[in-house]
N, C-alpha and C positions, 0 to 999 in steps of 0.2 A: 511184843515180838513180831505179831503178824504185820504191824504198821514199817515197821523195817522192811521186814522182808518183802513187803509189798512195793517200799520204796527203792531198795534194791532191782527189785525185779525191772521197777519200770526205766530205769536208770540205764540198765540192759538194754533194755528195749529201746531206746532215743539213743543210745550207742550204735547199736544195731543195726537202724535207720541210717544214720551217718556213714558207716562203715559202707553200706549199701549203693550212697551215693558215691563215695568214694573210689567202687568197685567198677561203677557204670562209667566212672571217665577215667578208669587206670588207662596209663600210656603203653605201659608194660606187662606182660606173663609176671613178671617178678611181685607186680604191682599189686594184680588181681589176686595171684597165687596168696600174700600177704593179706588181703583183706579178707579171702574166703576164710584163713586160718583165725584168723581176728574175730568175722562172724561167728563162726563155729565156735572158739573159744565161750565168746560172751550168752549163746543157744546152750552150753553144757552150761554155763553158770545158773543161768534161770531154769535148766532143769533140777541142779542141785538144788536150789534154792525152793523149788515146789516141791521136792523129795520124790520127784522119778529117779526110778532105776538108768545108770548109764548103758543105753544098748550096746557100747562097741566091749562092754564088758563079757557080753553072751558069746 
């Protein structure tokens, strides 16, 4: 199980990356706005997936 989860994880992570570049040549506020939520998304999945607590739950 931990061999998934790891490869999950890093899967995020090379997501992550991309979305990152894709952030630094948005054209658009719509654009940026879109990838920040993207990043963020696929940052809570790798933390679900290490088993942190979600902070925006506190």
């Amino acid at each position: 199980m931990t061999n998934q989860r790891d490869l999950l994880i890093r899967g995020s992570e090379k997501v992550i990356v991309h979305y990152e570049l894709l952030l630094a040549s948005a054209k658009s506020e719509h654009e940026r706005e879109l990838y920040r939520q993207r990043i963020e998304r696929e940052k809570r999945l790798i933390r679900d997936l290490q088993g942190e607590p979600d902070r925006r739950a506190a």
